[in-house]
C-alpha positions in Angstrom: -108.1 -164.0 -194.5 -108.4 -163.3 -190.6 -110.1 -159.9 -189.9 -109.0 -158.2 -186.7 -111.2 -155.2 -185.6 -110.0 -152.6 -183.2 -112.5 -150.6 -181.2 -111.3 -147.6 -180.1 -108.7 -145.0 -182.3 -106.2 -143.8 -179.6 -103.1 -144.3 -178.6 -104.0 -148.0 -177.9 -105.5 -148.7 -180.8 -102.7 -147.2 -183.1 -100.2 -149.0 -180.9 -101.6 -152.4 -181.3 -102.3 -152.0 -185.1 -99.0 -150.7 -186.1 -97.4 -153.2 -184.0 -100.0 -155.8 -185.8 -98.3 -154.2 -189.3 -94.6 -154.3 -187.6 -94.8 -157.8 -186.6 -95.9 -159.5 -189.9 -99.5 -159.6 -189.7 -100.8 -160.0 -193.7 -104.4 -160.1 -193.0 -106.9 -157.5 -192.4 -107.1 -155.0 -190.1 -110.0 -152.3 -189.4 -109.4 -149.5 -186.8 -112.9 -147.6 -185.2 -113.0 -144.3 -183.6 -115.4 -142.3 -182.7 -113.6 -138.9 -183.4 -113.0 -137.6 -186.5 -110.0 -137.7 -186.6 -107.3 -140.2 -186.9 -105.5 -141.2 -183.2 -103.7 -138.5 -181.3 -101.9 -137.5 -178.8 -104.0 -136.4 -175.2 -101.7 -135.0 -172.7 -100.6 -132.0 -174.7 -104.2 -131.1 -175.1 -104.1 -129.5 -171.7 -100.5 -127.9 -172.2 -99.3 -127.2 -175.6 -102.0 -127.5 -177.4 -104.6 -125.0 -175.5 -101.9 -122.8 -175.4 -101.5 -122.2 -178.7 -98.2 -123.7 -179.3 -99.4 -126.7 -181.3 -101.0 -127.4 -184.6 -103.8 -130.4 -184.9 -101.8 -132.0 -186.9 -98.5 -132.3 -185.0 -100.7 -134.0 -182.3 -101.4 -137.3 -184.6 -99.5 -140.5 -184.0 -99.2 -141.4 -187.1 -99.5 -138.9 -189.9 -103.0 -140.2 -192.4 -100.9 -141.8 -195.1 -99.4 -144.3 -192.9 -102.6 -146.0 -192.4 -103.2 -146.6 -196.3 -99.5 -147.3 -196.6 -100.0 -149.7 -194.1 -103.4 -151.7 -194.8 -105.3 -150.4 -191.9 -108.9 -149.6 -193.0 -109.7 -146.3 -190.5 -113.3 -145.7 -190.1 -113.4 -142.4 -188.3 -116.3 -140.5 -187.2 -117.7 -144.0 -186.4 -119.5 -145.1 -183.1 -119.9 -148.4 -182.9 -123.9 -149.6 -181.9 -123.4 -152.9 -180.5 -121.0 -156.1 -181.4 -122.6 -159.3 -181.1 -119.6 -161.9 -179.6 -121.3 -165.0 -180.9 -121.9 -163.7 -184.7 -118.5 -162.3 -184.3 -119.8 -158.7 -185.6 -119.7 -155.3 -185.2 -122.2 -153.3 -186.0 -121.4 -149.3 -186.7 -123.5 -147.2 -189.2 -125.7 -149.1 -190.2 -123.0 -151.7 -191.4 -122.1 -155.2 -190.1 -118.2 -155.7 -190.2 -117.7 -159.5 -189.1 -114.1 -160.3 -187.3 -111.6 -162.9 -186.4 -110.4 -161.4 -183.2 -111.6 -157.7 -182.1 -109.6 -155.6 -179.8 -111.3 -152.7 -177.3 -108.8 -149.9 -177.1 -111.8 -147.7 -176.1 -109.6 -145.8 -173.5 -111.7 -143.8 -170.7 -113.9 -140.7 -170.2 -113.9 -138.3 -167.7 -116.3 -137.8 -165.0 -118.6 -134.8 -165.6 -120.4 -132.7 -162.8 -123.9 -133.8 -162.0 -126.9 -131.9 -164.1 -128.5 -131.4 -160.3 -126.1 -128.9 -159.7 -125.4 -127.6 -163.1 -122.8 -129.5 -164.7 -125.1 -129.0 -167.8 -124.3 -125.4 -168.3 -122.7 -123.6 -171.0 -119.4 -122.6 -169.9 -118.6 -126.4 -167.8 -116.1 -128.2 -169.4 -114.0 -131.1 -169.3 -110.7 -131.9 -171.0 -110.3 -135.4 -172.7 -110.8 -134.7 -176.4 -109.9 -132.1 -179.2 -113.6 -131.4 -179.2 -113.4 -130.3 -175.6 -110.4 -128.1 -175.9 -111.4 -126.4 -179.3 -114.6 -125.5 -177.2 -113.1 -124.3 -174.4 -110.2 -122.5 -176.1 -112.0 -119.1 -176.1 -112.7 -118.6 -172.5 -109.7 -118.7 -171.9 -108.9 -115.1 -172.0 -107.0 -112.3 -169.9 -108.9 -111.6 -167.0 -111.9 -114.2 -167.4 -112.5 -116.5 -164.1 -111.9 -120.1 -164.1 -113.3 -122.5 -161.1 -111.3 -125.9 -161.4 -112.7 -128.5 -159.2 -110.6 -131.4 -159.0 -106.6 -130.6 -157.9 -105.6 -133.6 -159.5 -102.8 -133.4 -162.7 -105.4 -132.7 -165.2 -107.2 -129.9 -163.2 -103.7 -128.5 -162.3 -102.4 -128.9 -165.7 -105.2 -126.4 -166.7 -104.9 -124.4 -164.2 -101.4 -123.6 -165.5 -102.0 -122.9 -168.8 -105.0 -120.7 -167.5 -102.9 -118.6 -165.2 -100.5 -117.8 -168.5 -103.2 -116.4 -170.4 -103.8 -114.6 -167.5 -107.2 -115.9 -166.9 -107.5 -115.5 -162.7 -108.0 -119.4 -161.2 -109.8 -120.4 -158.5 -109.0 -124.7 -157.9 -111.3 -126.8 -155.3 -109.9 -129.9 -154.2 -112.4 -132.0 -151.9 -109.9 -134.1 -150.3 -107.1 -132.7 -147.8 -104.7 -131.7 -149.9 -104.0 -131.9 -153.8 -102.8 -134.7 -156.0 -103.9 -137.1 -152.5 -104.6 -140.0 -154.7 -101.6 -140.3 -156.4 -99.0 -138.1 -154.8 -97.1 -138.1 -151.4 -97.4 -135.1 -149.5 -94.2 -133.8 -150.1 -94.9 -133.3 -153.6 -98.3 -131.9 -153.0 -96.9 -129.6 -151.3 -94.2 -128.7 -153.7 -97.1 -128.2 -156.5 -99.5 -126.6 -154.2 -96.4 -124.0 -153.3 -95.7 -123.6 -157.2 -99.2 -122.8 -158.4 -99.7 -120.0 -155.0 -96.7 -118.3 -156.4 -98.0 -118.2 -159.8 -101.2 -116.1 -158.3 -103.9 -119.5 -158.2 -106.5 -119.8 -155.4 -106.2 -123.5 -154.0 -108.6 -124.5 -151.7 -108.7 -127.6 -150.0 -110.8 -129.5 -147.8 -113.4 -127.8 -149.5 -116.1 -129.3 -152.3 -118.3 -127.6 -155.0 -122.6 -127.5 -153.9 -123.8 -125.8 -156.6 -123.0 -124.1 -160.2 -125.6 -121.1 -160.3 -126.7 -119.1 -164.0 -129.6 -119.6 -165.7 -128.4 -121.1 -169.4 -124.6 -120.7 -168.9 -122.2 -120.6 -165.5 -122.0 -117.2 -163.4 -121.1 -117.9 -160.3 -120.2 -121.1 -158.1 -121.4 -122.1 -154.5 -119.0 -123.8 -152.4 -119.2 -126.4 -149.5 -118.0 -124.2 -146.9 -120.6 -121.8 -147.8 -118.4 -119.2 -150.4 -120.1 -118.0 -153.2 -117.8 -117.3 -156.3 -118.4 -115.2 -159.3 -117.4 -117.2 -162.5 -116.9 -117.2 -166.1 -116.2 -120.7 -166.9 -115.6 -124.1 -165.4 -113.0 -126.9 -165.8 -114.0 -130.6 -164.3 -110.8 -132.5 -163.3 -112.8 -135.4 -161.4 -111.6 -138.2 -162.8 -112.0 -141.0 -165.8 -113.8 -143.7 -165.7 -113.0 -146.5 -168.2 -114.8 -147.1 -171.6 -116.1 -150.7 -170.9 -119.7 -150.5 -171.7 -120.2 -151.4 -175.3 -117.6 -154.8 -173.7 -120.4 -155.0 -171.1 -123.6 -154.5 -173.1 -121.5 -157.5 -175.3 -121.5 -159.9 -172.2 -117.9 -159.4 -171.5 -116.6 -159.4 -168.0 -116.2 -156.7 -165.9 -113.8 -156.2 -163.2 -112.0 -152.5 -162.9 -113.0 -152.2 -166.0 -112.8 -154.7 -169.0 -110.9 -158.1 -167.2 -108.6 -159.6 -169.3 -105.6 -162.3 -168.1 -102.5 -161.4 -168.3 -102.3 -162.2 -171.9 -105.0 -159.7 -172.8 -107.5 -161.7 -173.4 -111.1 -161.1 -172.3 -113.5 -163.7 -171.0 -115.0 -164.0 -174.4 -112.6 -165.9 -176.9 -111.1 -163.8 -179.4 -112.1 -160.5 -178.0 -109.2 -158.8 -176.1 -108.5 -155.3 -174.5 -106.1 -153.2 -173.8 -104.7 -149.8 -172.5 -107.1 -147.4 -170.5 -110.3 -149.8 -170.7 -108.7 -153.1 -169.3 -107.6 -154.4 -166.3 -105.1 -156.9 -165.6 -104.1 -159.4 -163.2 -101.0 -158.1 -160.5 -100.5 -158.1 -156.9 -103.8 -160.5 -156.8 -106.1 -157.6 -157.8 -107.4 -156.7 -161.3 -105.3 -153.7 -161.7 -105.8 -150.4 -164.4 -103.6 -147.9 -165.6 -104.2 -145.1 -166.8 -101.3 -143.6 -168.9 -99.7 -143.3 -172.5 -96.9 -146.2 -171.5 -99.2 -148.0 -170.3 -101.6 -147.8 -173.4 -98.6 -148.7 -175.9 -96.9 -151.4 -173.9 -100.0 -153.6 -173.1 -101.4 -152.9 -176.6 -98.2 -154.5 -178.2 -97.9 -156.9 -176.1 -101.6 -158.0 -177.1 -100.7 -157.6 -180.7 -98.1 -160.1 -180.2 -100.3 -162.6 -178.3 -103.3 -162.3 -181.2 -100.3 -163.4 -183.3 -99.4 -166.4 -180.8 -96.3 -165.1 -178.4 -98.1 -165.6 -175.5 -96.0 -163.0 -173.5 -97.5 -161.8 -170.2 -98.0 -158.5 -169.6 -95.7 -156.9 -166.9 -96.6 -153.5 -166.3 -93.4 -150.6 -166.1 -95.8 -147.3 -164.8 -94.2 -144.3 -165.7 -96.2 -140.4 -165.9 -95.6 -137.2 -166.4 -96.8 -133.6 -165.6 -96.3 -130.1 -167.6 -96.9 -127.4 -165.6 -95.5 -123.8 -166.0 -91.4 -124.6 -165.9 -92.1 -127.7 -163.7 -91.4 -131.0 -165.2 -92.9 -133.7 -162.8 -92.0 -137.2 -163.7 -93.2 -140.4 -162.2 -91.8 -144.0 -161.8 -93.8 -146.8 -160.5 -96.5 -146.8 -158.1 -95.9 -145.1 -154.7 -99.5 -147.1 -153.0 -98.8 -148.6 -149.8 -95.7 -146.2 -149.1 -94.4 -145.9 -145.7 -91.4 -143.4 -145.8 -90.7 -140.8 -148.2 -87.0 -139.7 -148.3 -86.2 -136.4 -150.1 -83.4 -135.8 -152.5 -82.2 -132.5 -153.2 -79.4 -131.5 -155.6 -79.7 -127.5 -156.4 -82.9 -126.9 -157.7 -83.5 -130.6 -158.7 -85.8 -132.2 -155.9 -86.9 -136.1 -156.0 -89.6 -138.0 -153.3 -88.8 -141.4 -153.1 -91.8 -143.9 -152.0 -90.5 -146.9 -149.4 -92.4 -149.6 -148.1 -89.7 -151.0 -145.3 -86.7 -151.4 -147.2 -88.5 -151.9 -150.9 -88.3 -148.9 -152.6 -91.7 -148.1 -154.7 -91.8 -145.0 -156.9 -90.2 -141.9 -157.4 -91.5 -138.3 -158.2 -88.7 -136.0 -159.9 -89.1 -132.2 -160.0 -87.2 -131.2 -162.8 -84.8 -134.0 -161.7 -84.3 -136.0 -165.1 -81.5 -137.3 -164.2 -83.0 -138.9 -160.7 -86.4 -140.3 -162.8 -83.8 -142.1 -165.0 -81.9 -143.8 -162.7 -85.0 -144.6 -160.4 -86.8 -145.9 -163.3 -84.1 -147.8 -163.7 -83.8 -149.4 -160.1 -87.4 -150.1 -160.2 -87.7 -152.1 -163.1 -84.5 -154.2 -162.3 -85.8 -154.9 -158.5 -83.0 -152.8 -156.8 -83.5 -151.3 -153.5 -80.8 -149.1 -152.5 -80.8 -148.2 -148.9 -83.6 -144.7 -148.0 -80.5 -143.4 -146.2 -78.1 -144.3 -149.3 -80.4 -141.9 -151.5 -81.0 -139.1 -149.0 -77.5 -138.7 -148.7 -76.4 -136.0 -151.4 -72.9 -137.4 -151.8 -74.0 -141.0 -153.1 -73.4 -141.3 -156.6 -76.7 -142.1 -158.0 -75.1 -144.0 -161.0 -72.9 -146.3 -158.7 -76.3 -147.4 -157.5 -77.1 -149.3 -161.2 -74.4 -151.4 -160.6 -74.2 -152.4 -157.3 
């Protein structure tokens, strides 16, 4: 009976083995994660979750029956120590489970502060995990100080939910301006704007030198010299993507785990998907790093283990909680040249142009805008920049022209 092993118990890895389940598949499957728990939900970690406002259990994907209903052996609370591509093994506590095809779905990690200038310290935290946010959870307390450094959407996410509890925030951004990797201006500056009003510091231009306290954090040095008193600290640096157990394996690395645009690795019968992998698009080996993302390429390599041989065509899409904003996100806004704003009453959208192509569109608590640019995107329309700057065009028309 063929075995198929998944490494990694998130939203990729549940994805790709219910889809497994969906699709037909009668032979075995085994699902690995390293956290107790069986796959969740991340982005309301920093949001609903922290604040209160969600149980544990409403965060799982799939409630724990399913995966006995189902056939999918979950081994949780299991990190896996090596997986040898020729035996076709994996080895994880102690145990050798051998495999037909294995799947990493081992998502990413973030980026923690360096131990040289106290990232080690009680009191420094990042957010990625239940296990982080259960830790952090009781600093977070009316009138406690918070440093975030990083203004990025996790670090501003946090800094929201902070700001609630009325803990007073202080957020460091290194680069120019806030979300600079993957906003436009425009709608850093609508988010840097939103999170002044709401009482947050936001200092940019401006890195973090040192952490100072002895066992846990007290105070903060910054590159301009300031010297902060603290009571805890949120790291919003970054991910990088969980590729070294596929390294240590002899699998290649490119942006993270390369596959083609089937999936596969450069091992046969050892695949990757969501977070981990990159792909092939635009000539480059590309990685995203959302929850669309993680379900869409983890079915699509379901489908291919099973013999569809689909490629994988990426559809970004993101999102952003914070305080009554609603950000959403279509496409990919790199290589922009224009950015025409949309207003319509308190709805506000950015829309990314390179020459004529339109690229992406932000949406502040514009649904109805992400929809229907979503939409244009993924069917290859480019309406004119001065057709959607122009607050009498009727957005709908544009699907059907």
């Amino acid at each position: 009976m063929t075995h198929i092993v998944v490494i990694g118990a998130g939203q990729a890895g549940c994805a790709l083995t219910a889809k497994l389940r969906n699709s037909e598949f009668d032979g075995e499957i085994t699902l690995i994660g390293e956290e107790p728990v069986p796959p969740y939900q991340r982005p309301p970690l920093s949001k609903a979750y922290l604040l209160g406002e969600m149980e544990e259990e409403r965060l799982y994907l799939r409630p724990r029956e399913f995966y006995d209903e189902n056939g999918i052996s979950l081994r949780l609370g299991a990190a896996v120590d090596a997986v040898d591509v020729a035996a076709k093994t994996v080895s994880v506590g102690g145990d050798l489970i051998s495999y037909d095809h294995l799947v990493f779905t081992t998502g990413s990690s973030p980026r923690r502060l360096p131990a040289a200038i106290g990232g080690d310290l009680a009191g420094v935290h990042v957010v990625r995990s239940l296990a982080d946010v259960d830790t952090m959870e009781a600093a977070f307390r009316d009138g406690a100080r918070a440093l975030i450094v990083g203004g990025g959407y996790i670090g501003l996410e946090a800094a929201a939910v902070a700001r609630k509890l009325g803990v007073s925030v202080t957020v460091v951004e290194m680069a120019e301006r806030i979300l600079q990797r993957v906003a436009c201006q425009e709608t850093s500056d609508f988010v840097r704007a939103l999170h002044v009003s709401q009482g947050v510091d936001v200092r940019e231009g401006v890195g973090l030198d040192q952490l100072l306290g002895e066992d846990a954090v007290t105070g903060a040095v910054l590159s301009d010299g300031t010297e902060l008193e603290v009571d805890f600290v949120i790291a919003g640096v970054g991910i990088v993507p969980g590729d070294a157990l596929a390294g240590a394996a002899g699998v290649a690395l490119e942006n993270g785990i390369a596959t083609d645009a089937l999936g596969q690795t450069s091992v046969e019968g050892v695949w990757a998907a969501g977070d981990c992998a990159s792909f092939p698009h635009g000539g480059v080996q590309m990685r995203l790093e959302s929850v669309g993302h993680a379900i869409d390429h983890a079915e699509l390599v379901a489908e291919n283990i099973m013999g569809a041989g689909k490629t994988y065509t990426p559809r970004p899409w993101f999102w952003s909680d914070q305080y009554d904003l609603k950000l959403q996100i279509a496409g990919l806004g790199g290589g922009h040249d224009r950015v025409v704003v949309r207003r319509d009453g308190d709805a506000v959208s950015h829309w990314y142009y390179s020459g004529a192509h339109l690229l992406a569109v932000d949406a502040l608590n514009d649904p109805r805008s992400y929809m229907i640019g979503k939409r244009l995107i993924e069917a290859g329309k480019h309406p004119s920049p001065d057709v959607i700057a122009d607050p009498a065009t009727d957005m709908k028309a544009l699907l059907k022209a």
